[in-house]
Biopython code that builds the backbone (N, CA, C, O; Angstrom):
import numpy as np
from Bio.PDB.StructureBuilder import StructureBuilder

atoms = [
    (1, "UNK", "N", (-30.972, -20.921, 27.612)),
    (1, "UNK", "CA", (-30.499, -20.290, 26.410)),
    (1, "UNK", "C", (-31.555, -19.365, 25.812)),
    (1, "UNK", "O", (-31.204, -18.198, 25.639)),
    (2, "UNK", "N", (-32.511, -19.633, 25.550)),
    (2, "UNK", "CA", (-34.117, -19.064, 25.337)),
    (2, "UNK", "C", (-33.776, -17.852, 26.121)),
    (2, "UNK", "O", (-33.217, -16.929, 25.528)),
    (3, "UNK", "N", (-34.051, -17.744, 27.401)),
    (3, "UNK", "CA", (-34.090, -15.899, 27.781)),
    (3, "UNK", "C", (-32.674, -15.530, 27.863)),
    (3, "UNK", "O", (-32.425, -14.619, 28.652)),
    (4, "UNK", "N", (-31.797, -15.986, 27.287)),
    (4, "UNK", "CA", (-30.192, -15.104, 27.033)),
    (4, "UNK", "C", (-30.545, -14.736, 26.029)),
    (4, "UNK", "O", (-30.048, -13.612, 25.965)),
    (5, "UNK", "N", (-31.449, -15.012, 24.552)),
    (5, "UNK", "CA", (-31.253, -14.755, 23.714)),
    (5, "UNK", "C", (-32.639, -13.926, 23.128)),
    (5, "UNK", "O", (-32.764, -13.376, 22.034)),
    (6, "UNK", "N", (-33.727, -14.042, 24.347)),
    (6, "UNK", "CA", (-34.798, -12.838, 24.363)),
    (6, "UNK", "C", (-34.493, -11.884, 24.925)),
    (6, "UNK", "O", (-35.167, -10.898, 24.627)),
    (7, "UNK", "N", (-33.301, -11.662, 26.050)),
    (7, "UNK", "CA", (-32.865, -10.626, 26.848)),
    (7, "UNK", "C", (-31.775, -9.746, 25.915)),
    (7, "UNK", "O", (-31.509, -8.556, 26.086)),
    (8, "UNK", "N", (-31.143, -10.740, 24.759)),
    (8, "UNK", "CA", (-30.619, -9.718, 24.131)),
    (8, "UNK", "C", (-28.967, -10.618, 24.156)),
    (8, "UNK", "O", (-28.160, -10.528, 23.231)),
    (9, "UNK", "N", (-28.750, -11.426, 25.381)),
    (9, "UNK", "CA", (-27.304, -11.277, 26.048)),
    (9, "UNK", "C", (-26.864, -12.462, 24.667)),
    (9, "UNK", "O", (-25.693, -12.377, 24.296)),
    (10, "UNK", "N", (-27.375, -13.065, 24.253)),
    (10, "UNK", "CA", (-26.673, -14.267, 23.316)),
    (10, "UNK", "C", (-27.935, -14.027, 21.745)),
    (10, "UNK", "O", (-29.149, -13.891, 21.594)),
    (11, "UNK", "N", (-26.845, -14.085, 20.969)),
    (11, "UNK", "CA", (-27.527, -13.767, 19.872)),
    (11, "UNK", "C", (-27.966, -15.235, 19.007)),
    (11, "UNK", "O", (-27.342, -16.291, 19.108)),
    (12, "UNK", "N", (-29.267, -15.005, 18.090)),
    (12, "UNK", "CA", (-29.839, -16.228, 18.012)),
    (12, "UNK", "C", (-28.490, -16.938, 17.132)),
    (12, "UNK", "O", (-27.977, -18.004, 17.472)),
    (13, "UNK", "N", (-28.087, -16.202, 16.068)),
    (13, "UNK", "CA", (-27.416, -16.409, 15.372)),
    (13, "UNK", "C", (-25.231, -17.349, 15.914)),
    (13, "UNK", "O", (-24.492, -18.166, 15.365)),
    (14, "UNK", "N", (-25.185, -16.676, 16.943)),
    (14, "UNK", "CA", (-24.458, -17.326, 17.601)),
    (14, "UNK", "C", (-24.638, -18.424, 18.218)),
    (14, "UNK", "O", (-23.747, -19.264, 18.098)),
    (15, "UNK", "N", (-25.750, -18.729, 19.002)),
    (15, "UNK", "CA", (-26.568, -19.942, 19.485)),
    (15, "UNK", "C", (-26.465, -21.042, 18.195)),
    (15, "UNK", "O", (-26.061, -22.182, 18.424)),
    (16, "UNK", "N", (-26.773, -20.715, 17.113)),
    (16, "UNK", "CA", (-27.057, -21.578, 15.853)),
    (16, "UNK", "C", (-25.192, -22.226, 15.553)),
    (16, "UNK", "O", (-24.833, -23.403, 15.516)),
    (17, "UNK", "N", (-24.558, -21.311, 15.429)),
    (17, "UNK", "CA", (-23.071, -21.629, 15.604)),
    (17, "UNK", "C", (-22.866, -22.584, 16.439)),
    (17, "UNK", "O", (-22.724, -23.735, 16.026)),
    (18, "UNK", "N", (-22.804, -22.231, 17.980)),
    (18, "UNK", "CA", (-22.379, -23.222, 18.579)),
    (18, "UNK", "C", (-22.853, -24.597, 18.368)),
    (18, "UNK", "O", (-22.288, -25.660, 18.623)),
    (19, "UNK", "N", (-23.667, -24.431, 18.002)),
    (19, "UNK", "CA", (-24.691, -26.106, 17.945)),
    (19, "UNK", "C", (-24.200, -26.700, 16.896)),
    (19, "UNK", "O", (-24.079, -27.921, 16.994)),
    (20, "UNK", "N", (-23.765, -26.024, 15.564)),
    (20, "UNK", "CA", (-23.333, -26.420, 14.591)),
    (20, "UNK", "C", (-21.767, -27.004, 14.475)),
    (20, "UNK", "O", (-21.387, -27.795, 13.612)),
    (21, "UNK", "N", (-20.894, -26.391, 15.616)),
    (21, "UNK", "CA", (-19.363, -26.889, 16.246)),
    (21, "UNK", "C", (-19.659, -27.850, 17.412)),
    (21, "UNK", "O", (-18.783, -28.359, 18.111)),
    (22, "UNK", "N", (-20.738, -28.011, 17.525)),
    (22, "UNK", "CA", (-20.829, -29.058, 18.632)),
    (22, "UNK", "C", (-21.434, -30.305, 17.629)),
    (22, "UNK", "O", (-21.193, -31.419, 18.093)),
    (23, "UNK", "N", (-22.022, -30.307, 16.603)),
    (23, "UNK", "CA", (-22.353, -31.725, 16.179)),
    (23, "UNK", "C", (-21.126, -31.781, 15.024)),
    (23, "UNK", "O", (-21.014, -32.866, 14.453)),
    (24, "UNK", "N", (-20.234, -30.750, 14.644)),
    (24, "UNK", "CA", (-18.875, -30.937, 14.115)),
    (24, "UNK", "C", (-17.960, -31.813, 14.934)),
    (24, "UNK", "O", (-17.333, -32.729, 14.402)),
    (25, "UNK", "N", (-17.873, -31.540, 16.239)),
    (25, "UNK", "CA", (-17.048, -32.018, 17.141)),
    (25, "UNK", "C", (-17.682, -33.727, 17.151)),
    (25, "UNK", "O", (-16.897, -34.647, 16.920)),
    (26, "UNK", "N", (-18.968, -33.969, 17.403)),
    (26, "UNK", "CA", (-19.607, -35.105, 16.865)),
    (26, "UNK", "C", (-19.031, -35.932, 16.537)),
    (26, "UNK", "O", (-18.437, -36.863, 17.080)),
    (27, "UNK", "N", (-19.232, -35.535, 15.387)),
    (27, "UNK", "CA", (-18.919, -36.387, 13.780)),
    (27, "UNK", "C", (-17.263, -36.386, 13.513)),
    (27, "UNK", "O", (-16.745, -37.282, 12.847)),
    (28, "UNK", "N", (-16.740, -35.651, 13.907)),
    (28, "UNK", "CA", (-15.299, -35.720, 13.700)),
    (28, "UNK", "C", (-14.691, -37.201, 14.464)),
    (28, "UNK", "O", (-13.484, -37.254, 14.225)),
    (29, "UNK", "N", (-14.936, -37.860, 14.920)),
    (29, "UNK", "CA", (-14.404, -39.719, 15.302)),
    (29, "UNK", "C", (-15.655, -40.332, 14.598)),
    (29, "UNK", "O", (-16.061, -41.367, 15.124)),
    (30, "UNK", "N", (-16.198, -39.979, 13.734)),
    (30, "UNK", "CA", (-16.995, -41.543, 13.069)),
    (30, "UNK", "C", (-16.433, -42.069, 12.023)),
    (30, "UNK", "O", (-15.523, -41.491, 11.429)),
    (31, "UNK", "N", (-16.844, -43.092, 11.707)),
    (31, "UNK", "CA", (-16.535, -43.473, 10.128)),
    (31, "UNK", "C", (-17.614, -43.251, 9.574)),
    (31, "UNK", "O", (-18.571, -42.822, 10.219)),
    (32, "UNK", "N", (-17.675, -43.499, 8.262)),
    (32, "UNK", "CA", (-18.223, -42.591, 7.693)),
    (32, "UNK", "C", (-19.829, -43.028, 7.342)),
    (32, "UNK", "O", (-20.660, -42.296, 6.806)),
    (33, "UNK", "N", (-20.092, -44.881, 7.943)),
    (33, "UNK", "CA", (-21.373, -45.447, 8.002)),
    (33, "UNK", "C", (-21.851, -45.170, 9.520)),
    (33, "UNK", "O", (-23.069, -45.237, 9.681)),
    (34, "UNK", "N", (-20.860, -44.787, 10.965)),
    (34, "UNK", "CA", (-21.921, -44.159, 11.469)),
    (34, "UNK", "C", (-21.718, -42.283, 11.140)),
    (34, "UNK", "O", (-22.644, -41.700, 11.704)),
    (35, "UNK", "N", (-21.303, -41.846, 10.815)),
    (35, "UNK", "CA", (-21.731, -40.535, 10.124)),
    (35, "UNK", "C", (-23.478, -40.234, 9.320)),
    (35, "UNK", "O", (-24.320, -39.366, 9.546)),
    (36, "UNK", "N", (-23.451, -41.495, 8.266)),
    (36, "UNK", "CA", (-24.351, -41.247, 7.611)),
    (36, "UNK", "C", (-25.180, -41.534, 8.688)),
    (36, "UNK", "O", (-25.537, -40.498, 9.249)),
    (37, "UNK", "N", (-25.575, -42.442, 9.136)),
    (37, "UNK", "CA", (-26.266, -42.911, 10.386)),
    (37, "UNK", "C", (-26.647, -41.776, 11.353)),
    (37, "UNK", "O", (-27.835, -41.515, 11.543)),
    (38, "UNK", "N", (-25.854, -41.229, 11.846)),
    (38, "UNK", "CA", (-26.075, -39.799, 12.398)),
    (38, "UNK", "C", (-26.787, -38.617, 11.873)),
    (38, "UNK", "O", (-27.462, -37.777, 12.469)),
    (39, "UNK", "N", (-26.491, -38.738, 10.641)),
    (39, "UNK", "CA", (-27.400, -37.952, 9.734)),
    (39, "UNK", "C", (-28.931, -38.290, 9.795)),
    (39, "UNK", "O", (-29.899, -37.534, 9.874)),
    (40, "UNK", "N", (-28.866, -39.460, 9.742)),
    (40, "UNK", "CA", (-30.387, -39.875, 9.088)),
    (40, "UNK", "C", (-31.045, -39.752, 10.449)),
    (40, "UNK", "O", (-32.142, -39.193, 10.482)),
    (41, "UNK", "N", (-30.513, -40.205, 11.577)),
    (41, "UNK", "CA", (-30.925, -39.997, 12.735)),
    (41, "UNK", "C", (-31.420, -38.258, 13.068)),
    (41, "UNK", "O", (-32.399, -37.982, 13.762)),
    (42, "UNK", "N", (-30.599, -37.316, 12.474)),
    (42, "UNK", "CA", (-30.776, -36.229, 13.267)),
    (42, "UNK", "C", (-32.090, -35.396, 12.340)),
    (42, "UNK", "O", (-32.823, -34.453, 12.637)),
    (43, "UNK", "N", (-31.958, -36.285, 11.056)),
    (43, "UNK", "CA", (-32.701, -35.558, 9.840)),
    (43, "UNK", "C", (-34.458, -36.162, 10.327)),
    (43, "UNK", "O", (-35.372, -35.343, 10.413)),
    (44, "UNK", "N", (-34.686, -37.663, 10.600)),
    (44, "UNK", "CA", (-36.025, -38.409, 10.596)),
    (44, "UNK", "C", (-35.790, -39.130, 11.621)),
    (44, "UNK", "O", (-36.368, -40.214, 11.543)),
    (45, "UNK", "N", (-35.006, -38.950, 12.831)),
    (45, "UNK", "CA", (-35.581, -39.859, 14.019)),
    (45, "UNK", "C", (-34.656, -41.102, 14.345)),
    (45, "UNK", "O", (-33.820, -41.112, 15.249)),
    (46, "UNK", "N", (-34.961, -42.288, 13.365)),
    (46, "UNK", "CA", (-34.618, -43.143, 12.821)),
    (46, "UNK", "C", (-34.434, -43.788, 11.465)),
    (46, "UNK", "O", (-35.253, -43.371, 10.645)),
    (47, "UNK", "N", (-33.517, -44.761, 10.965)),
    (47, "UNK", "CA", (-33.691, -45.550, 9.515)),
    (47, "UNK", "C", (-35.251, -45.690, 9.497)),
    (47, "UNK", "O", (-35.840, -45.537, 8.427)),
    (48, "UNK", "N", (-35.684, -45.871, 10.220)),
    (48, "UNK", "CA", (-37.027, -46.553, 10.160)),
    (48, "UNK", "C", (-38.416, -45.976, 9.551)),
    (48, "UNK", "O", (-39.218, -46.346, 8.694)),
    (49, "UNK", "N", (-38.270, -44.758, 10.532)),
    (49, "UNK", "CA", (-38.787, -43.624, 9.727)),
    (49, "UNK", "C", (-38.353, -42.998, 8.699)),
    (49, "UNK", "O", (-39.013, -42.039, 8.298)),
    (50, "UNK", "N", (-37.313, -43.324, 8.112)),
    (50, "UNK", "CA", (-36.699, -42.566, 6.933)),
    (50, "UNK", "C", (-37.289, -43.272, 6.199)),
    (50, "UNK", "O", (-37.886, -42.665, 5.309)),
    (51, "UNK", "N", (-37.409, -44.699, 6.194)),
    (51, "UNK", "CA", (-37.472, -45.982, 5.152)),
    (51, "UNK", "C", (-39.348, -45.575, 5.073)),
    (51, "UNK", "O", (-40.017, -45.646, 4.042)),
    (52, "UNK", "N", (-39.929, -45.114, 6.595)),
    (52, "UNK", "CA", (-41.419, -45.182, 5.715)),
    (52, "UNK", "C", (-41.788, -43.768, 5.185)),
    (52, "UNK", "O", (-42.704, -43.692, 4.367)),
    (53, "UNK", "N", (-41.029, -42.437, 5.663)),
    (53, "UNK", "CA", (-40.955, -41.786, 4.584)),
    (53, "UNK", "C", (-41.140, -41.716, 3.393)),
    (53, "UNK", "O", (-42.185, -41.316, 2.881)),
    (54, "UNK", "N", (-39.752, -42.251, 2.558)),
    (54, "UNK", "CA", (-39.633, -42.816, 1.764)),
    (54, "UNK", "C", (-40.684, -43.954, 0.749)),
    (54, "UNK", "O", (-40.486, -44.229, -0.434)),
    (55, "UNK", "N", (-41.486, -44.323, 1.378)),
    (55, "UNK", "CA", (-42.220, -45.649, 1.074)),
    (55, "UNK", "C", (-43.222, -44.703, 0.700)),
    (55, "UNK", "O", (-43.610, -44.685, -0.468)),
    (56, "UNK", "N", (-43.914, -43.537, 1.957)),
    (56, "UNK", "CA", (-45.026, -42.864, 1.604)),
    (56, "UNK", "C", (-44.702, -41.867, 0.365)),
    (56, "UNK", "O", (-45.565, -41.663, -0.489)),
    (57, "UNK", "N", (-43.643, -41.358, 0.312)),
    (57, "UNK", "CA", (-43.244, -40.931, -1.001)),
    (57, "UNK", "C", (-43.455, -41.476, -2.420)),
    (57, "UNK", "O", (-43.560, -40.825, -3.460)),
    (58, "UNK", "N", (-43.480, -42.288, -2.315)),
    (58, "UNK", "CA", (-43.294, -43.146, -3.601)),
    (58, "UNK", "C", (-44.662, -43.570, -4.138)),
    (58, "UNK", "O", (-44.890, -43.870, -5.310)),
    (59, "UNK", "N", (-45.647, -43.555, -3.016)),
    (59, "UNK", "CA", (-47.250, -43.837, -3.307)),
    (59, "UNK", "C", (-47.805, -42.449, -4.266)),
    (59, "UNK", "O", (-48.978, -42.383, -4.635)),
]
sb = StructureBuilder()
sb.init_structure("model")
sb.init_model(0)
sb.init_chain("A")
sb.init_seg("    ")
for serial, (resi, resn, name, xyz) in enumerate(atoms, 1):
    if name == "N":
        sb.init_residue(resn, " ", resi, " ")
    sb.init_atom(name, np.array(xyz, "f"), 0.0, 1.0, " ", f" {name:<3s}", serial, name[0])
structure = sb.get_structure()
């Protein structure tokens, strides 16, 4: 995807689209605790790391 879109042939901006209808397509069969779940996953990794995020935040 990288040299389609240094060569010109796929634009970055279209690339960003598809990716964005592909984790639509995703999420469209979850409920809505693994949704959030998916989120937190795609945002920090894991709960886990979100939770020490969070923890270091607060110091």
């Amino acid at each position: 995807m990288q040299k389609a879109i240094t060569a010109g042939e796929l634009s970055a901006e279209r690339f960003a689209s598809y990716q964005k209808l592909q984790r639509e397509m995703a999420y469209s069969s979850l409920n809505s605790r693994e949704l959030e779940n998916e989120k937190i996953k795609r945002m920090f990794g894991s709960k886990h790391e979100m939770k020490q995020m969070l923890k270091h935040l607060k110091q």
